[in-house]
C-alpha positions in Angstrom: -92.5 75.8 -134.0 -90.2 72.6 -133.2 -88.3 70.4 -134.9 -88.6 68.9 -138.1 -85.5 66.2 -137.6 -83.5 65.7 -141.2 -85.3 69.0 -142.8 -84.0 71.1 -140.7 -80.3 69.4 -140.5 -80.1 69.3 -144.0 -81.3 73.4 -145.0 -77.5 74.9 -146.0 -77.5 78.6 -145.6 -76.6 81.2 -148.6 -74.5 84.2 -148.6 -76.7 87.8 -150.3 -74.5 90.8 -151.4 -76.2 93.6 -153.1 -73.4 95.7 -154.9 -74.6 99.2 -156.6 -77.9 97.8 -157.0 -80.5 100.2 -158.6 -83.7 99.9 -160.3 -85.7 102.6 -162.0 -89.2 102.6 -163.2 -89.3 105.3 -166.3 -88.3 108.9 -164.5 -88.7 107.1 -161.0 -86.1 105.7 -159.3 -87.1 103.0 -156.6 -84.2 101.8 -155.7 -80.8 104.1 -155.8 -77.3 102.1 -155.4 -78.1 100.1 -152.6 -75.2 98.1 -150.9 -75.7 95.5 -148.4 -74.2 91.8 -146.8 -76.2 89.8 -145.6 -74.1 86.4 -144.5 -75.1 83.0 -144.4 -77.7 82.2 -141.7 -78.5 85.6 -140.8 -82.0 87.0 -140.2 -82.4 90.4 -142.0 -84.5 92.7 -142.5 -85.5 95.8 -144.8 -87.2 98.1 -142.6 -88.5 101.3 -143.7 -92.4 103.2 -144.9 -94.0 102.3 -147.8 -92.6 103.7 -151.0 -89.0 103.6 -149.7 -87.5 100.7 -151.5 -87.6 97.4 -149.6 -90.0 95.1 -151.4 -88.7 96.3 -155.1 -84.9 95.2 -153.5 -86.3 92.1 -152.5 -88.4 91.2 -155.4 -84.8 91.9 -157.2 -83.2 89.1 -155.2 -86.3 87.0 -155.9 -85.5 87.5 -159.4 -89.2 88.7 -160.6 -87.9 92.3 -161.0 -84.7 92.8 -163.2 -82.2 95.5 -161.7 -81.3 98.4 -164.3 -77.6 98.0 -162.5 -76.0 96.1 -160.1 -75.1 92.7 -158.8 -77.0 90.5 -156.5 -74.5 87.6 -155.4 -75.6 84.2 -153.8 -72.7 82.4 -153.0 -70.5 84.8 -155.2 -72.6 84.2 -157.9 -74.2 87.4 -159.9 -77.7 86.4 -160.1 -78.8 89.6 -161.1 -79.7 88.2 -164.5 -80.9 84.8 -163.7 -84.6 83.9 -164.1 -87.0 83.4 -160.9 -86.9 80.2 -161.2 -83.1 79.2 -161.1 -82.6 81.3 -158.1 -82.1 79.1 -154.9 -84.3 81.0 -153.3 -87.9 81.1 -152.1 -90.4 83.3 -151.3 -93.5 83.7 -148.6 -95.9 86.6 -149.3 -98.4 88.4 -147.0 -101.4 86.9 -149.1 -99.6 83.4 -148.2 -101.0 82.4 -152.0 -102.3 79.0 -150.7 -104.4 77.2 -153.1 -107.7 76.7 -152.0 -108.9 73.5 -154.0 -105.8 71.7 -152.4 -105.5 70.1 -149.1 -102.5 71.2 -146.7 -100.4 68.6 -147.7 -101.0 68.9 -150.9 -100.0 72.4 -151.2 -96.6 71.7 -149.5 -96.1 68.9 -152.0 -96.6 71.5 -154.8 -93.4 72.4 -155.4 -91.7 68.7 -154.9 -93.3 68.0 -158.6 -91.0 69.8 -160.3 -87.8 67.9 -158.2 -90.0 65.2 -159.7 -89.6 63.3 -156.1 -90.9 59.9 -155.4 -94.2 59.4 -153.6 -92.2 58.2 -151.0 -90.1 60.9 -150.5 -92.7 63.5 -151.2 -95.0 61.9 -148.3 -91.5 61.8 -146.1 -90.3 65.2 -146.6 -94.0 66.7 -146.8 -94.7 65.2 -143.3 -91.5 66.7 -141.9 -92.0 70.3 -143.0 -95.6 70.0 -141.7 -93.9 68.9 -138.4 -91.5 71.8 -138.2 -94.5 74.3 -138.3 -96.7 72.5 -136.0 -99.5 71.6 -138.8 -99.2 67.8 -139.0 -102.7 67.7 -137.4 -104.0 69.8 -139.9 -102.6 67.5 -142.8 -106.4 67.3 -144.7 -107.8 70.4 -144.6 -107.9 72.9 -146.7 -106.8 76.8 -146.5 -110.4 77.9 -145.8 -110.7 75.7 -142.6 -107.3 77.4 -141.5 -106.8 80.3 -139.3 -104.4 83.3 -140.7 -101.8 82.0 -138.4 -102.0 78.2 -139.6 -101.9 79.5 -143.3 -99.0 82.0 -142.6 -97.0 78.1 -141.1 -98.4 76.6 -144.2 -97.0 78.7 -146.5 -93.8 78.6 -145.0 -93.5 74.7 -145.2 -94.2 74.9 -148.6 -91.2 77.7 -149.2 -88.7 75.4 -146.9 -89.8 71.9 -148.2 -87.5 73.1 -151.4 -84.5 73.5 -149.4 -83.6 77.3 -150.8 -80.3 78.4 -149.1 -82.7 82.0 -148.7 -85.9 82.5 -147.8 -87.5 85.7 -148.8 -90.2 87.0 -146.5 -92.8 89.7 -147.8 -94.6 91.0 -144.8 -96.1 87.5 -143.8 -97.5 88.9 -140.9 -99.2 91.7 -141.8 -102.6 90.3 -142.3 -102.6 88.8 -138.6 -104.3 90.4 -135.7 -101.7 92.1 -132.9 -101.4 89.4 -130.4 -101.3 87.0 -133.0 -98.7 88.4 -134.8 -96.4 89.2 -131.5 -96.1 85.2 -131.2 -95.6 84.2 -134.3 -92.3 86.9 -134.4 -90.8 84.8 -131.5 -91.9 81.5 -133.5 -90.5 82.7 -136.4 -87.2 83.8 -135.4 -86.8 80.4 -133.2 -87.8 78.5 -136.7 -85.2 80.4 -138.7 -82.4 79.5 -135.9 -83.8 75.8 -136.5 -83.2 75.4 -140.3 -80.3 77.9 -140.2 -80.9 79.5 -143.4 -80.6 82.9 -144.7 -83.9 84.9 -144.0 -84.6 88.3 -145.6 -87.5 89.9 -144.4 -89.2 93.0 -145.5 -91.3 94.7 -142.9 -92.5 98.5 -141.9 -93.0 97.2 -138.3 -90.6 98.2 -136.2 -91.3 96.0 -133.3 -91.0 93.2 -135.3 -87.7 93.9 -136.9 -86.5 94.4 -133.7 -88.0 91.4 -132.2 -86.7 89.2 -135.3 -83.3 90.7 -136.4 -80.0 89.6 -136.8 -79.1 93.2 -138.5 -81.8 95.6 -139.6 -81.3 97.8 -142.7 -83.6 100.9 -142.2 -84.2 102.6 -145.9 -85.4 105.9 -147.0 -86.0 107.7 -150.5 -84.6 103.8 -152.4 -81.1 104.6 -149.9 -80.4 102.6 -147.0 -79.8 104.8 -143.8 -78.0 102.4 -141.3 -77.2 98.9 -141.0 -76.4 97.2 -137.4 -78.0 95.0 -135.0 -81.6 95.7 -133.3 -80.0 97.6 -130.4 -77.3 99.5 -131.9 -79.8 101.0 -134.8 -82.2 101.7 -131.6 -79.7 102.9 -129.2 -77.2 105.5 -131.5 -79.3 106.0 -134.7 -76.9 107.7 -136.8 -79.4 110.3 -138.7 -82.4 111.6 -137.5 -84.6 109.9 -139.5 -83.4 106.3 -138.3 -84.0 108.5 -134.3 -87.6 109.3 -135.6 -88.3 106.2 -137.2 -87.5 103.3 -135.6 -89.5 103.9 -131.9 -90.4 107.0 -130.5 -87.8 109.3 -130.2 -87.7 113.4 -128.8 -86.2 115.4 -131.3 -85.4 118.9 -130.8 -83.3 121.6 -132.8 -79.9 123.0 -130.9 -76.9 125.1 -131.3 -73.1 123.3 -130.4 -71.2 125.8 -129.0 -68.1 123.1 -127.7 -67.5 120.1 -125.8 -65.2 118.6 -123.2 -64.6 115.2 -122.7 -68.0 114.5 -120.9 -69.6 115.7 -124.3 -71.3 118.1 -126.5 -72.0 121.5 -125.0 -75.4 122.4 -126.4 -78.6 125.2 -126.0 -82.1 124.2 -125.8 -83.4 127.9 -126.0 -81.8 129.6 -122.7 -80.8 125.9 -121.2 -77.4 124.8 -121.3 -77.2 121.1 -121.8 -74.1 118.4 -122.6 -75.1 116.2 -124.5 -72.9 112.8 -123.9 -73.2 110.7 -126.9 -73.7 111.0 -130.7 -72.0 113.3 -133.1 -70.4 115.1 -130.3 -67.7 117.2 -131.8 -69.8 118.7 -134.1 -70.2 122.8 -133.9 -72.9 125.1 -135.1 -77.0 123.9 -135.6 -77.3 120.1 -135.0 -80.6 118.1 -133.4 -80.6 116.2 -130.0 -82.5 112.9 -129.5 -83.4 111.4 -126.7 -85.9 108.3 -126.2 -88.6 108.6 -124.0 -87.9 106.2 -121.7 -85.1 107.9 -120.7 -86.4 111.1 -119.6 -87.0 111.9 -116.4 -89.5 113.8 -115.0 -89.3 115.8 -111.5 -91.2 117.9 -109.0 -90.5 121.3 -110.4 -88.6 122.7 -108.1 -86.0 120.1 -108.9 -83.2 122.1 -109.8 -79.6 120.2 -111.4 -77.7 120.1 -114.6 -79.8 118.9 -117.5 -83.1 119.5 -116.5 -85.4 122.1 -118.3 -88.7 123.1 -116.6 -91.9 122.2 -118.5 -95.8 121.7 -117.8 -97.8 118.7 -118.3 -99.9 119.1 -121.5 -101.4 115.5 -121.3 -100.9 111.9 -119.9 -102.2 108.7 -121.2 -102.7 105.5 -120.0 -101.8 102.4 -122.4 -101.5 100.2 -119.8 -98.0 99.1 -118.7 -96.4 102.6 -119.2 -97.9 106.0 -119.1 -97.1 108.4 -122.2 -96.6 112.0 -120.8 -96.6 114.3 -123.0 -94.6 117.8 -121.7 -94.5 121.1 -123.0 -91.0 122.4 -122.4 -90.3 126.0 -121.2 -88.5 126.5 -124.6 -91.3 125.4 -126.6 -90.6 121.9 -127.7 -92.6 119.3 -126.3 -91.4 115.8 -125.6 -92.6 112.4 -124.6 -91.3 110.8 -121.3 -92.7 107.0 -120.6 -93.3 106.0 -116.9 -93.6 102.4 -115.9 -97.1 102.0 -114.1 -96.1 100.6 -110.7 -99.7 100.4 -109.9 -100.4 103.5 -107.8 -102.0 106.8 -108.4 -100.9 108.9 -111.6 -97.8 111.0 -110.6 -98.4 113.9 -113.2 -101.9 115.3 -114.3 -102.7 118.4 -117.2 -100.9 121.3 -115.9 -98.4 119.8 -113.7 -95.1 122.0 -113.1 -92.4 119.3 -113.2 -88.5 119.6 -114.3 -87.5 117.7 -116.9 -84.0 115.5 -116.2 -81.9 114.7 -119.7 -79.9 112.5 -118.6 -76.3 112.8 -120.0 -75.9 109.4 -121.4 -78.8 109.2 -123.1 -78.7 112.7 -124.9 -77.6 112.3 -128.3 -76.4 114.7 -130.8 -77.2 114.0 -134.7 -76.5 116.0 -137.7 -79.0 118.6 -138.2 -81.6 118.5 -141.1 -83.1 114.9 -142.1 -87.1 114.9 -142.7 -89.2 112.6 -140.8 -90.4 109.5 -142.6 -94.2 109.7 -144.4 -95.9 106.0 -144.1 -98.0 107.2 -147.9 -98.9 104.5 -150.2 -97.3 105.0 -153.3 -98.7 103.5 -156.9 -94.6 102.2 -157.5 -93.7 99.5 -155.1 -92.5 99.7 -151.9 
C-alpha cells in the first residue's frame, strides 16, 4: 500500500486508556478489570483464544457494547458512555461489510454523506483513499468482482476516508487464504506507519501479532496476562500460559533447589540443570520453558552440563525447519526445530541423541497456569 498524499498527512493519531474496564453478561463475566495504554500512533493488538475477552474490549471502545464499569479515555476523554456514533473512531470487521449494490467508490464515499461533503471534495478525498490502498484501478466495480484481499483494502479506505484518530480492526484477515494473508500483515503495518494513527487490532494469530505489533496484549479468562513488545512477550513470557501460547514453547515441571549468580539451580527428574533467566530466585516447584529453536540436539554420547539424554519419537518435515519431537529420559517430551540446510535428515525414530538446554535460553516461570483452549464460546470473544 503507498501513499495517499494529503490523507495520510492530515490522519492525527488518538490516545486509548482502558481504566478498570469490566463488562458482564448476566452471571458471565467477559471482561474482568482490564487496564491498558495504548498511545497515539501505536499499533496494538489484543491477542488471545476465542472466549478470552478481546473482541467484547474492543467492541467497548467502538462504543456498540456499554461497559458495566470502567473508563475508556480518547484523548482523556471518558467515552465509556458515548454513543457509537460520536466516538472518533472506526471500525474494519472480518466480513469487511461492503455493500454489494454499490460500486467501490461508492462505498468509500458512504460515510462522507453524513460530513455532508461537497461532490468535489467527496471525489477528492475518495480518490486519495482508494490511492493509499492500491484500488484506484478498481474504482467501478463492485464487491463481487473483488478478491478477499481487494475487499479487505476496500474496507479499509472506507474506515480511514473519515479521519478517526483510531482505527479498530476485528480480525480483517481471517477470511484470507495463508499466503494471502502473510502479505497483507507487512502491507498493513506499512499502511498504519503511513497515516500514523492509532490501530487496535484484535487477532488469535500469533504470527500476525507479531508481525504487526507495536505492543501485544495477550488475554486469558477476560484478564490481560502481559503487555510489551513482539519480542519481549516472545522471548521472557512472564506466565506459562503467555510461554504456551504465543509460539511453541517446551514446558516441563521442576523443583528449585537454589541459584548462584549464573541462575536457577533446578531438577528435571535425576538431571541437574541451571536455568539462566526467568523467575530465577524462586524455590520449591516452578516450570521451565524453553523454545524449540533453542534446543539442541547431540550424538548421544555427548556428555556436558545441561544436556539430558532422550530418544527420537518422531521427525517431520515442514519444509524450511524440521520439527523433532524427543522423548526425554525423564519422561517429558519436547520439540527441538532444526533449520534444513539441505542434506540428509540428521535424526530418524529411535535415534539416541543428548539433548543441550542451553543456559540462556532456559527459563524459569511460576509453576501452575493452564494452557490456553481455542473453544468457541456462545458469549463473544
Amino acid at each position: 500500500m503507498r501513499g495517499g498524499g494529503t490523507l495520510a498527512r492530515t490522519m492525527a493519531g488518538g490516545e486509548v486508556q482502558l481504566v478498570d474496564l469490566v463488562k458482564r453478561f448476566a452471571e458471565f463475566t467477559a471482561v474482568a478489570g482490564v487496564n491498558l495504554d495504548m498511545p497515539s500512533g501505536e499499533f496494538f493488538s489484543l491477542l488471545g483464544p476465542s472466549g478470552c475477552g478481546k473482541t467484547t474490549t474492543l467492541r467497548m471502545i467502538a462504543g456498540f457494547e456499554r461497559p458495566s464499569e470502567g473508563q475508556i479515555l480518547l484523548d482523556g476523554v471518558d467515552m465509556a458512555q458515548i454513543p457509537p456514533h460520536k466516538r472518533n473512531v472506526n471500525t474494519v470487521f472480518q466480513n469487511y461489510a461492503l455493500f454489494p449494490h454499490l460500486t467501490v467508490e461508492d462505498n468509500v464515499a458512504f460515510g462522507l454523506r453524513y460530513q455532508k461533503a461537497t461532490k468535489e471534495e467527496t471525489r477528492d478525498r475518495v480518490g486519495r483513499a482508494l490511492e493509499l490502498v492500491q484500488m484506484a484501478p478498481f474504482a467501478k466495480r463492485r464487491p463481487n468482482q473483488l478478491s478477499g484481499g481487494q475487499q479487505q483494502r476496500v474496507a479499509l479506505a472506507r474506515a480511514l476516508i473519515l479521519n478517526p484518530k483510531v482505527l479498530l480492526l476485528d480480525e480483517p484477515l481471517g477470511a484470507l487464504d495463508a499466503k494471502l494473508r502473510k502479505r497483507l500483515q507487512i502491507e498493513l503495518k506499512s499502511l498504519q506507519q503511513e497515516v500514523g494513527i492509532t490501530f487496535i487490532y484484535v487477532t488469535h494469530d500469533q504470527e500476525e501479532a507479531l508481525t504487526m505489533s507495536d505492543r501485544i496484549a495477550v488475554m486469558s479468562q477476560g484478564r490481560v496476562e502481559q503487555v510489551g513488545p513482539p519480542q519481549e512477550i516472545y522471548e521472557a513470557p512472564a506466565t506459562a500460559y503467555v510461554a504456551d501460547f504465543l509460539g511453541v514453547s517446551n514446558l516441563m515441571d521442576t523443583e528449585v533447589s537454589g541459584g548462584s549468580a549464573a541462575g536457577a539451580n533446578v531438577k528435571l527428574g535425576e538431571f541437574a540443570l541451571v536455568a539462566g533467566v526467568g523467575d530465577t530466585d524462586t524455590r520449591g516447584k516452578a516450570m521451565i520453558t524453553i523454545r524449540p529453536e533453542r534446543v539442541v540436539l547431540e550424538t548421544g554420547a555427548a556428555a556436558g552440563p545441561n544436556r539430558v539424554p532422550g530418544m527420537v519419537e518422531r521427525v517431520v518435515y515442514v519444509g524450511s525447519i524440521l520439527h523433532v519431537f524427543v522423548n526425554l529420559a525423564p519422561g517429558d517430551r519436547i520439540q527441538a526445530w532444526i533449520s534444513n540446510d539441505g542434506d540428509a535428515m540428521p535424526f530418524s525414530q529411535g535415534t539416541a541423541v543428548s539433548v543441550y538446554l542451553p543456559q540462556d535460553a532456559l527459563r524459569v516461570l511460576p509453576a501452575g497456569g493452564e494452557a490456553p483452549v481455542d473453544d468457541e464460546e456462545a458469549l463473544p470473544a
